[in-house]
C-alpha positions in Angstrom: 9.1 -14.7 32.5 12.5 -16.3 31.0 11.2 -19.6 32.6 7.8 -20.0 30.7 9.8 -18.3 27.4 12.4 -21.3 27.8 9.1 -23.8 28.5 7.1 -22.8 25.6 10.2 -22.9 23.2 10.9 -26.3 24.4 7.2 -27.5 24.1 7.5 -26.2 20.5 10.9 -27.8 19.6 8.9 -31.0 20.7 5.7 -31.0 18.6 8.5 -30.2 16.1 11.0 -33.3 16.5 7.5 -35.4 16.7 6.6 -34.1 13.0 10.0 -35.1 11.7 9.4 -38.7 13.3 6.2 -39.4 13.1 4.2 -36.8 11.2 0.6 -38.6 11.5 1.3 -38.9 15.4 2.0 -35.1 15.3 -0.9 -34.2 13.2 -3.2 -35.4 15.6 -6.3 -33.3 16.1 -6.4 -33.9 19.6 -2.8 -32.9 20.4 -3.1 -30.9 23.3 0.5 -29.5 22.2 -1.0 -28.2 18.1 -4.1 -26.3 17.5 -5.7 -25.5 13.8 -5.1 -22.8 12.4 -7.8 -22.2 9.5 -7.3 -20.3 6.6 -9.2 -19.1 2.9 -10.3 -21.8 0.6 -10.5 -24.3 3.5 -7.0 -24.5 4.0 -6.0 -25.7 7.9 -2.9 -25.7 9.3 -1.8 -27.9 12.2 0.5 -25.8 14.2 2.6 -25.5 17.9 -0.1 -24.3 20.4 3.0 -21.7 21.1 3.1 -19.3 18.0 0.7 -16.7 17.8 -1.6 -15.5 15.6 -1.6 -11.8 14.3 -3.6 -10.3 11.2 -3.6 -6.6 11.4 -4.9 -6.1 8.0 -6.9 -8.5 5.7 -5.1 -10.8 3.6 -2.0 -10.4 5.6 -1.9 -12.8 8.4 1.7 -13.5 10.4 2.4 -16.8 12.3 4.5 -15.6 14.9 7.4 -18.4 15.6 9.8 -17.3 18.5 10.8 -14.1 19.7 9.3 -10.5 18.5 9.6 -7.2 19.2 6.2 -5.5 20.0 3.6 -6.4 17.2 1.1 -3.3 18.4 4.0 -0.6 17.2 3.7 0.9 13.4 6.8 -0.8 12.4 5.4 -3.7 12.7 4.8 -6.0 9.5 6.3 -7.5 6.2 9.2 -4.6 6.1 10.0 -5.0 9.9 13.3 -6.9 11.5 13.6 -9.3 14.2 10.5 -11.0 14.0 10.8 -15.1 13.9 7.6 -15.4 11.8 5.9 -16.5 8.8 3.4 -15.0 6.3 -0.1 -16.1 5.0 -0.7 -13.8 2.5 -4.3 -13.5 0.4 -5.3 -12.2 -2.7 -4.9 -8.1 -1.3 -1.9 -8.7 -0.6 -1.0 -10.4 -3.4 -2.3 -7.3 -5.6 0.7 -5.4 -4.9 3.3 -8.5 -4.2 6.1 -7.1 -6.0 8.6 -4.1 -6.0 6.8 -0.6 -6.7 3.1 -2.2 -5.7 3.0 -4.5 -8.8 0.9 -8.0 -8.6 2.9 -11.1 -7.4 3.7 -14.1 -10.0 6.2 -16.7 -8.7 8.8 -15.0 -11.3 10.0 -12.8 -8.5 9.9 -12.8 -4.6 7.6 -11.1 -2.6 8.8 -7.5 -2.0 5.6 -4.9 -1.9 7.8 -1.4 -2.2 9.8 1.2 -3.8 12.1 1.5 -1.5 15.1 -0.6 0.1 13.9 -2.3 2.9 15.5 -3.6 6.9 16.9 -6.7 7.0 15.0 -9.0 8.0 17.2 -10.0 11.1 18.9 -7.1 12.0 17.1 -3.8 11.4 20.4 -1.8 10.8 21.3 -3.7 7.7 19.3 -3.0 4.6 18.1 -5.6 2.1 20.7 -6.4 -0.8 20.2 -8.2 -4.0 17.8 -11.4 -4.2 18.5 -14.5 -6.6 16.9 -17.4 -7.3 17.8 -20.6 -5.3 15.8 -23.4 -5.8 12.2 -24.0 -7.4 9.2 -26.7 -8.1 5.8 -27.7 -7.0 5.2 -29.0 -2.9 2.6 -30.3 -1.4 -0.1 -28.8 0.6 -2.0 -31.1 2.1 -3.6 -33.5 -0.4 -4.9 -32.7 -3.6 -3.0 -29.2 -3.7 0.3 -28.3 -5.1 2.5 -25.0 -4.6 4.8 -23.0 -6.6 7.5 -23.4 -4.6 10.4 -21.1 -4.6 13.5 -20.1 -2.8 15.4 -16.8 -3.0 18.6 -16.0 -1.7 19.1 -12.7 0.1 22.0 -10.6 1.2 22.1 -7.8 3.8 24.3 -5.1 3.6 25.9 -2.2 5.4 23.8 1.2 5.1 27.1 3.1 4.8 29.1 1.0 2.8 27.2 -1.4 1.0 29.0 -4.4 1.8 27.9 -7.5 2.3 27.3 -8.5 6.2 25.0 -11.5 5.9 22.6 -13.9 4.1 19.3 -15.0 4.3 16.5 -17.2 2.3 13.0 -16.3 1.7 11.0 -19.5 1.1 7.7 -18.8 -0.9 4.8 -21.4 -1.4 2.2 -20.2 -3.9 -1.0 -21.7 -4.4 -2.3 -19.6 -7.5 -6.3 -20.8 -7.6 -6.6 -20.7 -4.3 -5.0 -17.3 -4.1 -2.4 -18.1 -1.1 1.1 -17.6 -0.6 2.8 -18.6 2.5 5.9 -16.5 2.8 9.0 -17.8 5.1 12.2 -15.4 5.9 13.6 -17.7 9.0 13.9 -20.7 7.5 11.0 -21.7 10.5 11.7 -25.5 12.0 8.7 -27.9 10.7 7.0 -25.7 8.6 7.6 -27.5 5.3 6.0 -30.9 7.1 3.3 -28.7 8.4 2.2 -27.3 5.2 2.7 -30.8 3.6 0.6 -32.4 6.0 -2.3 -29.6 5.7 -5.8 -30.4 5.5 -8.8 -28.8 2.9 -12.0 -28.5 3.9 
């Protein structure tokens, strides 16, 4: 089992390092390494025939990148730790995109509770304080361009409150189309794959 963990990883890292390089060679729609993944509005993704697809409710669909504990447990989703994923969310989810169940605008990051929530990395930290980091407008695919947004989080102790580590949440928002691709891993290639998306 390590052995085909190690081989699928490394077959991923590839198709990566190929979309730095050459991102038209990578793109190709007969890559036996990619495979599409298509979403609302027409929207396809070109992605590493590795990461799985999970959508256990409508409107919230996870790319699952690299290691995960057990998706078919009830802590499994947006508030869950230690899953190297991203996010396609839709226009449910979008309904109650912000803290205490409010809609999402790109004026905040995605955060759908009243509550403090894991880390995302380490499920005995909570979530600290999130502040801006970087915005403007990216590409997806031709024709379309995204709010984009980074936010810089913290986690910290649940006894002491201190400060034990950092994250960024990366947020593309696509407000016609009603899609917002949410990234908490900073995942490898996925800024090239979204720029390189195709509309049908």
């Amino acid at each position: 089992m390590p052995n085909k963990t190690i081989t699928a990883g490394l077959a991923g890292l590839a198709v990566l390092a190929s979309v730095a390089a050459s991102p038209a060679a990578a793109f190709a729609s007969d890559s036996g390494s990619t495979k599409q993944l298509h979403l609302r509005k027409g929207l396809t993704l070109t992605i590493p025939k590795t990461w799985k697809i999970v959508e256990r409710q409508k409107d919230w669909l996870r790319v699952i990148t690299g290691p995960c504990p057990p998706f078919r447990t009830d802590t499994f989703g947006f508030r869950d730790s230690g899953c190297h994923s991203f996010w396609v969310m839709g226009p449910k989810a979008l309904k109650v995109g912000h803290e205490l169940f409010r809609p999402y605008s790109p004026d905040g990051p995605f955060y759908p509770a009243t509550d403090v929530g894991p880390c995302p990395y380490d499920k005995r930290l909570y979530i600290g304080q999130m502040k801006p980091a970087g915005k403007g407008l990216r590409q997806i695919g031709p024709g379309h361009k995204a709010y984009y947004r980074e936010w810089s989080g913290t986690c910290v102790s649940m006894t002491t409150y201190k400060v034990k580590g950092h994250y960024t949440q990366r947020e593309w928002y696509l407000p016609k189309s009603k899609i917002l691709v949410i990234d908490q891993w900073n995942t490898p290639g996925l800024s090239a794959i979204l720029k390189h998306a195709s509309w049908n």
